[in-house]
C-alpha positions as CSV (number, residue, x, y, z in Angstrom):
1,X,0.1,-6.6,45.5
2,X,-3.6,-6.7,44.3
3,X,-3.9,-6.0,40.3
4,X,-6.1,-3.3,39.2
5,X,-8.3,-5.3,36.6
6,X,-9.8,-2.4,34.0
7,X,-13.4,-2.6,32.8
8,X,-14.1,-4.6,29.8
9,X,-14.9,-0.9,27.4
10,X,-11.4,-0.3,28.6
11,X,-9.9,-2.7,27.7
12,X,-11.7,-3.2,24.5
13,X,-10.1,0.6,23.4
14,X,-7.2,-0.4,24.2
15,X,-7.2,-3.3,22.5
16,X,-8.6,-1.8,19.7
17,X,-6.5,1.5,19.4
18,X,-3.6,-0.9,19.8
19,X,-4.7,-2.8,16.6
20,X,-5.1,0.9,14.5
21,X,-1.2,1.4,15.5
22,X,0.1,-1.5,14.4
23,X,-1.8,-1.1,11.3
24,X,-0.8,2.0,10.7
25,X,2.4,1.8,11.4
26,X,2.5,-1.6,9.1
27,X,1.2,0.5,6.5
28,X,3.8,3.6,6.4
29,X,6.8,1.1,7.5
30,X,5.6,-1.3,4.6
31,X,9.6,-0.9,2.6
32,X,10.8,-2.7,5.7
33,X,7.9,-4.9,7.1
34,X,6.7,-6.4,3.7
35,X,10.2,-8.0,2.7
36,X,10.9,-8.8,6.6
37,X,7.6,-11.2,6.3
38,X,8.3,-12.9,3.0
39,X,12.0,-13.4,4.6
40,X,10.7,-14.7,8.4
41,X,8.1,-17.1,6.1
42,X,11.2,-18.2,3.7
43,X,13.7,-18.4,6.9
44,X,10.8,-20.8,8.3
45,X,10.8,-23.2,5.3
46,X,14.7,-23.0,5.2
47,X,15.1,-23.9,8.8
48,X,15.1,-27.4,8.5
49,X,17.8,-27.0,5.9
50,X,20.0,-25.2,8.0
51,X,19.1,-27.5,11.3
52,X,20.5,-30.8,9.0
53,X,23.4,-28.5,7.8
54,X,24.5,-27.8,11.3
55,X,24.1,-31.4,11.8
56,X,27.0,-32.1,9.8
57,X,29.0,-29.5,12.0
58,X,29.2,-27.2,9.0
59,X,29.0,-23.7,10.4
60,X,25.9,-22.0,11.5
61,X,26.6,-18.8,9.0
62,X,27.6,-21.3,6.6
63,X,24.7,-23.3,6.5
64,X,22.6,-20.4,6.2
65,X,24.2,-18.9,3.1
66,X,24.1,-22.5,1.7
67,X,19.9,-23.4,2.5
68,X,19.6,-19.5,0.8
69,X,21.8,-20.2,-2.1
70,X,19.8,-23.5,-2.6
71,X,16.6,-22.0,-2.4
72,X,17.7,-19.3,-5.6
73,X,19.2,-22.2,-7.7
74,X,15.6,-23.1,-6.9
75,X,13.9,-19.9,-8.4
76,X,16.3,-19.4,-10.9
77,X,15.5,-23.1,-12.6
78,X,12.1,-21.9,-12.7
79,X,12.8,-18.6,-14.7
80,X,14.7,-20.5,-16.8
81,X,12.0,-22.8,-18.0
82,X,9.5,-19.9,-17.9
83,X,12.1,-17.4,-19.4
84,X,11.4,-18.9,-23.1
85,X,7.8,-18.2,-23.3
86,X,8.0,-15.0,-21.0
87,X,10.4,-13.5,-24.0
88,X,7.8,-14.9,-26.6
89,X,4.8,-12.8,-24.7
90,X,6.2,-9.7,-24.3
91,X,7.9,-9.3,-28.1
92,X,3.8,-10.9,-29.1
93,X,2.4,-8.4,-26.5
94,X,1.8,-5.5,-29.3
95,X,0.4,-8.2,-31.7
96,X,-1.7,-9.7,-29.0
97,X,-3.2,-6.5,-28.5
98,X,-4.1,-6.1,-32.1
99,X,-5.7,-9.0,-31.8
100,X,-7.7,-8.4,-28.9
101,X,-9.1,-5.0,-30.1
102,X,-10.1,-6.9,-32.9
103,X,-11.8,-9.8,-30.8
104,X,-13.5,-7.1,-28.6
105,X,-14.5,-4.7,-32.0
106,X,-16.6,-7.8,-33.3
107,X,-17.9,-8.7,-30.0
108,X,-19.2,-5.1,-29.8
109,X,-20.8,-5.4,-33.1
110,X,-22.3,-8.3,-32.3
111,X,-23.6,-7.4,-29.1
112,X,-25.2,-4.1,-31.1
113,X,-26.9,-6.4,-33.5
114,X,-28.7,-8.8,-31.4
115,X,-29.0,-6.2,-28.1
116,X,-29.3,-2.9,-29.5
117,X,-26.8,-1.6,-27.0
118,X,-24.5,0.9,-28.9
119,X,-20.5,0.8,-28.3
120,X,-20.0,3.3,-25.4
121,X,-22.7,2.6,-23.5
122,X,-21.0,-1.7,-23.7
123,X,-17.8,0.2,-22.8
124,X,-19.0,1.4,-19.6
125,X,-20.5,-2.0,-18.7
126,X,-17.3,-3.7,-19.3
127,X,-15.1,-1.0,-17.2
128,X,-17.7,-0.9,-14.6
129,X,-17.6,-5.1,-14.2
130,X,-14.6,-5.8,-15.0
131,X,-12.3,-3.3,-13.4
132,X,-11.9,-4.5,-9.8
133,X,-11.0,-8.4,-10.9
134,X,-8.5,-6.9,-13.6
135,X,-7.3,-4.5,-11.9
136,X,-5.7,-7.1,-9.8
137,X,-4.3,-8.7,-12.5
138,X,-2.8,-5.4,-14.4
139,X,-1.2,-4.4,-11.2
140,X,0.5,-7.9,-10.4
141,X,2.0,-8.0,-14.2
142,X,2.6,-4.2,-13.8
143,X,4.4,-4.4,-10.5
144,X,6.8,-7.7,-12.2
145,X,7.8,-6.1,-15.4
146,X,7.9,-2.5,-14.9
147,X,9.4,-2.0,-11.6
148,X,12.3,-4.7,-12.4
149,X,15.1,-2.7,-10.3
150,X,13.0,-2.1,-7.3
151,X,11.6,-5.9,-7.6
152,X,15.5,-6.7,-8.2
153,X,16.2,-4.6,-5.2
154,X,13.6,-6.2,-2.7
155,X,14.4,-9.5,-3.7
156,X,17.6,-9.0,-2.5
157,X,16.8,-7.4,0.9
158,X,14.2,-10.3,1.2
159,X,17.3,-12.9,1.1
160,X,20.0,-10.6,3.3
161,X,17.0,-10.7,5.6
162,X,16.6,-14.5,5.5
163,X,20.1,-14.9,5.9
164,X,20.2,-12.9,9.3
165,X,17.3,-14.2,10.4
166,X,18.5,-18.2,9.8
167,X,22.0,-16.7,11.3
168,X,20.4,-14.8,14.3
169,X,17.4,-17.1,15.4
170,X,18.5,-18.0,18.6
171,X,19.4,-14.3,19.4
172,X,16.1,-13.1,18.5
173,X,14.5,-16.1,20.6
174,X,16.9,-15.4,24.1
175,X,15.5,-10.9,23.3
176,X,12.0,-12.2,23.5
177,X,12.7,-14.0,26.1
178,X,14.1,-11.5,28.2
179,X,11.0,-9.4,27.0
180,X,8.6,-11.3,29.5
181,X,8.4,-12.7,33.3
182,X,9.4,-15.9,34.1
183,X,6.1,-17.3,34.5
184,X,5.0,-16.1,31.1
185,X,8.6,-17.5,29.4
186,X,6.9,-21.3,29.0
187,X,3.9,-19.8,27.2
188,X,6.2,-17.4,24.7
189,X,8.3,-20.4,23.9
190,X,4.5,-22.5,23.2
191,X,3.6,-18.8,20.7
192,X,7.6,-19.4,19.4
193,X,7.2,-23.3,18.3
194,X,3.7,-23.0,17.6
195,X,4.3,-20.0,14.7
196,X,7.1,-21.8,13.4
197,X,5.8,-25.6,12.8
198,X,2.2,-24.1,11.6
199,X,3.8,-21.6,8.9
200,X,6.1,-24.2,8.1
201,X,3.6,-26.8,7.6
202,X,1.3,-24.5,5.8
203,X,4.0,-22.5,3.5
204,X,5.2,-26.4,2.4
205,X,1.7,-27.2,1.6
206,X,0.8,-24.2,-0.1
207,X,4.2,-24.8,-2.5
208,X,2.6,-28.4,-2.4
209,X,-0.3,-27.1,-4.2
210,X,1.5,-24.6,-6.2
211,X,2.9,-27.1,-7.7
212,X,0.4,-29.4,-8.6
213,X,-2.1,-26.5,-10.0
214,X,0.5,-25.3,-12.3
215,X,1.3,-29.0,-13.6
216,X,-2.6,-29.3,-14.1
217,X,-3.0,-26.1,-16.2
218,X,-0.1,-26.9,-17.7
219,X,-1.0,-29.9,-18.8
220,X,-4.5,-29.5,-20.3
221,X,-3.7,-26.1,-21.3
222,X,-0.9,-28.5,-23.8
223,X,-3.4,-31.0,-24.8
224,X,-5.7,-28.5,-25.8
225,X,-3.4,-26.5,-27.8
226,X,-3.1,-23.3,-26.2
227,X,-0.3,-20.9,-26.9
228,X,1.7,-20.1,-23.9
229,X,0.5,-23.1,-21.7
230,X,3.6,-23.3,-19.4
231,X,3.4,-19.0,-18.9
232,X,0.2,-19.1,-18.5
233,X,-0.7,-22.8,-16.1
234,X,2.1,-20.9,-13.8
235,X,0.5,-17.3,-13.6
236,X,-2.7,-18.9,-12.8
237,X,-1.2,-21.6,-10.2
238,X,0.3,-18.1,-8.5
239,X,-2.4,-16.1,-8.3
240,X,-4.4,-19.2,-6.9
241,X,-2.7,-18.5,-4.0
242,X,-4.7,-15.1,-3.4
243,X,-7.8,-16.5,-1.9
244,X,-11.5,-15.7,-3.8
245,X,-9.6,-13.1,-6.1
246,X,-7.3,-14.5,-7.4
247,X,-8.4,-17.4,-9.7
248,X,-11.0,-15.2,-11.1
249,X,-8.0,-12.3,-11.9
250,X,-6.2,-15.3,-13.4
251,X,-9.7,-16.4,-15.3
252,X,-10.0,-13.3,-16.9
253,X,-6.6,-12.6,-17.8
254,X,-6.1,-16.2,-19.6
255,X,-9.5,-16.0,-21.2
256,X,-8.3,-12.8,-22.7
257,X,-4.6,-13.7,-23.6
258,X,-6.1,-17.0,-25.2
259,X,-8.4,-15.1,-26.9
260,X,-6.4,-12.6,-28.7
261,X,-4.0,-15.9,-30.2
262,X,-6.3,-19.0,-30.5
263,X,-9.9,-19.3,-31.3
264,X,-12.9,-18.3,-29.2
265,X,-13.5,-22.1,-28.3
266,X,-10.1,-22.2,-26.9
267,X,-10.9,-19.8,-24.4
268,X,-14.0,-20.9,-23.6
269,X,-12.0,-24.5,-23.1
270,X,-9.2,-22.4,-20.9
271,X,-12.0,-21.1,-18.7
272,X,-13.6,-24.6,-18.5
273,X,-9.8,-25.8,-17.4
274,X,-9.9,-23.3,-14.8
275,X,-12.7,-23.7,-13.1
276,X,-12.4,-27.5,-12.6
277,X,-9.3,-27.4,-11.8
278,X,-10.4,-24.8,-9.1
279,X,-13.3,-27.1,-8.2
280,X,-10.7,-29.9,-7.6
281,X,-8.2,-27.8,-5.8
282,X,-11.0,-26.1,-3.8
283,X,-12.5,-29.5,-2.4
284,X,-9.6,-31.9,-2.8
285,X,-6.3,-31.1,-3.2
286,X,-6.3,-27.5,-0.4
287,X,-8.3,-29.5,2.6
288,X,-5.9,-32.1,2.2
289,X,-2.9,-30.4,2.0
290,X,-3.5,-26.9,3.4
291,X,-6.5,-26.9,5.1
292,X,-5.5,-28.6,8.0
293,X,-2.6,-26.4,8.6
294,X,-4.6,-23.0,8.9
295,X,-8.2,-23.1,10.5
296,X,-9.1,-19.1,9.6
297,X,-13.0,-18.8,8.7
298,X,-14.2,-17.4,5.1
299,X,-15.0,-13.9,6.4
300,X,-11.7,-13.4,8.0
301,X,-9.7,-14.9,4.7
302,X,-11.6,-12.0,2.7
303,X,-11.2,-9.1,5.3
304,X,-7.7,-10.1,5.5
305,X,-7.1,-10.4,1.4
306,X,-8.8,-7.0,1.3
307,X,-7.2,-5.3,4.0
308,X,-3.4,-6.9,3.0
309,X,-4.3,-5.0,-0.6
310,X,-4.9,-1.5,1.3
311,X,-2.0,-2.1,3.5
312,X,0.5,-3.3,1.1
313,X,-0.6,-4.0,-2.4
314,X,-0.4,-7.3,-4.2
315,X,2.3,-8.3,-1.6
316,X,0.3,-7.6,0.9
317,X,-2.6,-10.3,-0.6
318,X,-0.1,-13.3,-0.5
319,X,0.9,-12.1,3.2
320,X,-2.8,-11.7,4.4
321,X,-3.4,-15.4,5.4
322,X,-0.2,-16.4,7.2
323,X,0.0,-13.2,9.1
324,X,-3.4,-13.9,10.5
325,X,-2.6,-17.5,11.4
326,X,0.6,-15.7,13.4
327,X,-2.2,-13.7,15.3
328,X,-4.4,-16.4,15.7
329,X,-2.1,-18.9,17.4
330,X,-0.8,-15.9,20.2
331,X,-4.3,-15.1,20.3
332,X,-4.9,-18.8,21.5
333,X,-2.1,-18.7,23.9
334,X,-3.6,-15.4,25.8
335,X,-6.1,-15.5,28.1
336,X,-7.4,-12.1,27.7
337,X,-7.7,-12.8,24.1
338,X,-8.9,-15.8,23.6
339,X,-12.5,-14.5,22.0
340,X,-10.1,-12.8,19.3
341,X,-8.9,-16.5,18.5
342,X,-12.4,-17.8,18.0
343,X,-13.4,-14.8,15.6
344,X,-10.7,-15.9,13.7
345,X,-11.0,-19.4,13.7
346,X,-13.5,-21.9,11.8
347,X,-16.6,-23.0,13.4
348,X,-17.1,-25.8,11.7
349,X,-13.5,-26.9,12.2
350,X,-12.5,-25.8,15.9
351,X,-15.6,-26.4,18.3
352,X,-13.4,-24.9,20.5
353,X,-10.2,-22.6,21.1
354,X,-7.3,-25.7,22.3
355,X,-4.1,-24.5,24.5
356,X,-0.7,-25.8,22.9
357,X,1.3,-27.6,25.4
358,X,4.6,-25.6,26.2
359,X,7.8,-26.2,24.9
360,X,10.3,-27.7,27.3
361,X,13.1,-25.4,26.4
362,X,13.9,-22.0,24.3
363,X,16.5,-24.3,22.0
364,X,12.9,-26.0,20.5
365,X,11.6,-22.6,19.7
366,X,14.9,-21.4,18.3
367,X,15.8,-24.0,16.4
C-alpha cells in the first residue's frame, strides 16, 4: 500500500501546531513536568551508580534508594558548609539594607552634583536598566527562601520521581518500545542511548564547572577580603549556569551585597573577579568540559533561556538547554526532521547533521 505523502505547508502546520501543544500543555502541566525533568536529568547522572550497585547483586530497588540517598548526603554537606554564612545574611539582611540605601543616597547626591539629574528622574533610570537583570535575581532568592515548604515539597517529589524512574527504567524502555514498528525499534533505541550518554556527559560536566567557578570566586572573593565569600562564590557559580543572564544577575547582585558591607573598591574588585572568571570559564574551562557535549547555537541558547522563563520560571532557565539537546538528538535521528536539527545545531561546530549508529539491543538503552 502506497503512502499518501502530504505537501510540505501541511506538514509544516502540523509540525508547528504540534509544537504550540506541547508547549502549552508544558506550561499548564508545569507542577508535574518541571520536577519530572530535574528527576529524568538526576536519574541520568545516578544511573551509573545504580548499574555498579546491581553489579554487586544488591537489589535493583535497593540500589536505587542507595545512588538517591548518596546524592542527598551530597546536597546536604553542601548546606552544611553554606548554612553558616546563609544564617549570617539573612539576620545582616536588615542591616545590609541600611547600608545600601545609604550607598545608593550618596551616589544619588553625587550624581546630582556633577550631572544635574535630580533624584526621581535617577530613580527611573535605575528601575528602567536594572529591572530585567534583577529581576532574575530577586525571583531566584525569592522563590529559595520564601516558598521553603513548596521548595521542601518539590524536592521531595523530584527524588520519589528519581527513585521510580532508576527502579522503572527498563519498563519505561520495553512501553516505548511497543510504541513503534519494528523497523523504527533500532532507531528509538539509537534516540534512547543517545539522550542518555549526552545528558549524562553534559550534566557531569556542567557540575564539573560548577564546581570549579564556585572554588574560583571563592577563592579570590577570600583573598580580597569580601564578606560572605563562600555564599556568595556559590550563588554566582549557580546562576552561571543560566546562559547570558545569569552572570550578569549574579554581577549585580554581588556588586550590591559587597557594597552595602565592604568598601566601594571591593565591589568594584568583586565585579573585576567576575568578569575574568567569566572570561576564563567562557573560553577555557565550558569548551573543554561542556562544549563538546551540547552543540546548540547562540540564538537557540537565548530563545530557549527566554522561553524556559515564560514556561516555567527560574526552573524553567536551568531546564532550557538540556531539554533542547533532548529535541535535537531525536531531531537528528528523523528524517522528516532533520532541518529542525540543523536550526538547532552550531554551524561552526556541526558542518553537517551525523546519524548515531543504533544500539544493538533495548538492555543498552535501558540500562
Amino acid at each position: 500500500m502506497n503512502e499518501v505523502k502530504l505537501p510540505f505547508s501541511a506538514r509544516l502546520t502540523f509540525t508547528l501546531l504540534s509544537i504550540i501543544l506541547v508547549i502549552y500543555v508544558a506550561h499548564i502541566g508545569s507542577g508535574i513536568v518541571v520536577p519530572l525533568m530535574f528527576a529524568l536529568l538526576i536519574a541520568i547522572m545516578l544511573l551509573p551508580v545504580v548499574q555498579w550497585l546491581e553489579k554487586w547483586r544488591i537489589p535493583r530497588g535497593v540500589a536505587a534508594i542507595l545512588a538517591v540517598l548518596l546524592f542527598i548526603i551530597v546536597l546536604v554537606l553542601i548546606m552544611i558548609m553554606l548554612g553558616k554564612q546563609m544564617e549570617a545574611f539573612i539576620s545582616d539582611f536588615p542591616t545590609l539594607q541600611q547600608k545600601l540605601l545609604l550607598v545608593v543616597s550618596s551616589t544619588q547626591d553625587w550624581v546630582n552634583e556633577k550631572f544635574h539629574v535630580n533624584s526621581s528622574d535617577q530613580l527611573s533610570y535605575v528601575e528602567k536598566a536594572l529591572m530585567g537583570t534583577l529581576g532574575t535575581a530577586t525571583s531566584f532568592i525569592s522563590q529559595t527562601f520564601l516558598s521553603l515548604s513548596s521548595l521542601l515539597v518539590f524536592i521531595v517529589f523530584v527524588f520519589l520521581y528519581v527513585f521510580f524512574i532508576l527502579f522503572y527504567r527498563r519498563l519505561l524502555v520495553k512501553f516505548l518500545i511497543k510504541n513503534f514498528k519494528e523497523e523504527h525499534r533500532g532507531k528509538l533505541l539509537t534516540v534512547i542511548g543517545s539522550t542518555r550518554s549526552i545528558i549524562k556527559s553534559y550534566v557531569g560536566g556542567l557540575m564539573i564547572e560548577m564546581v570549579v567557578v564556585a572554588v574560583l570566586n571563592t577563592v579570590l572573593f577570600l583573598i580580597l577580603g569580601i564578606k560572605y565569600a563562600i555564599l556568595l562564590g556559590v550563588m554566582a557559580a549557580i546562576f552561571n549556569i543560566i546562559p547570558y543572564v545569569g552572570i550578569l544577575s549574579a554581577a549585580i547582585l554581588i556588586i550590591l551585597v559587597t557594597l552595602a558591607t565592604g568598601a566601594p573598591i571591593q565591589a568594584l574588585q568583586a565585579g573585576v573577579v567576575l568578569f575574568l572568571v567569566h572570561i576564563f570559564d567562557s573560553n577555557v574551562l565550558f569548551p573543554s568540559i561542556v562544549g563538546s557535549k551540547v552543540k546548540i547555537n547562540a540564538l537557540i541558547t537565548i530563545i530557549g533561556v527566554v522561553l524556559g522563563n515564560m514556561l516555567w520560571g527560574i526552573p524553567g532557565m536551568f531546564l532550557a538547554i538540556p531539554t533542547i539537546a533532548i529535541i535535537k538528538i531525536i531531531c537528528e535521528n528523523i528524517e522528516e526532521l532533520q532541518p529542525w536539527a540543523i536550526l538547532l545545531g552550531d554551524e561552526a561546530k556541526d558542518k553537517k547533521v551525523k546519524k548515531l549508529k543504533p544500539q544493538n539491543n533495548n538492555e543498552n538503552a535501558a540500562g
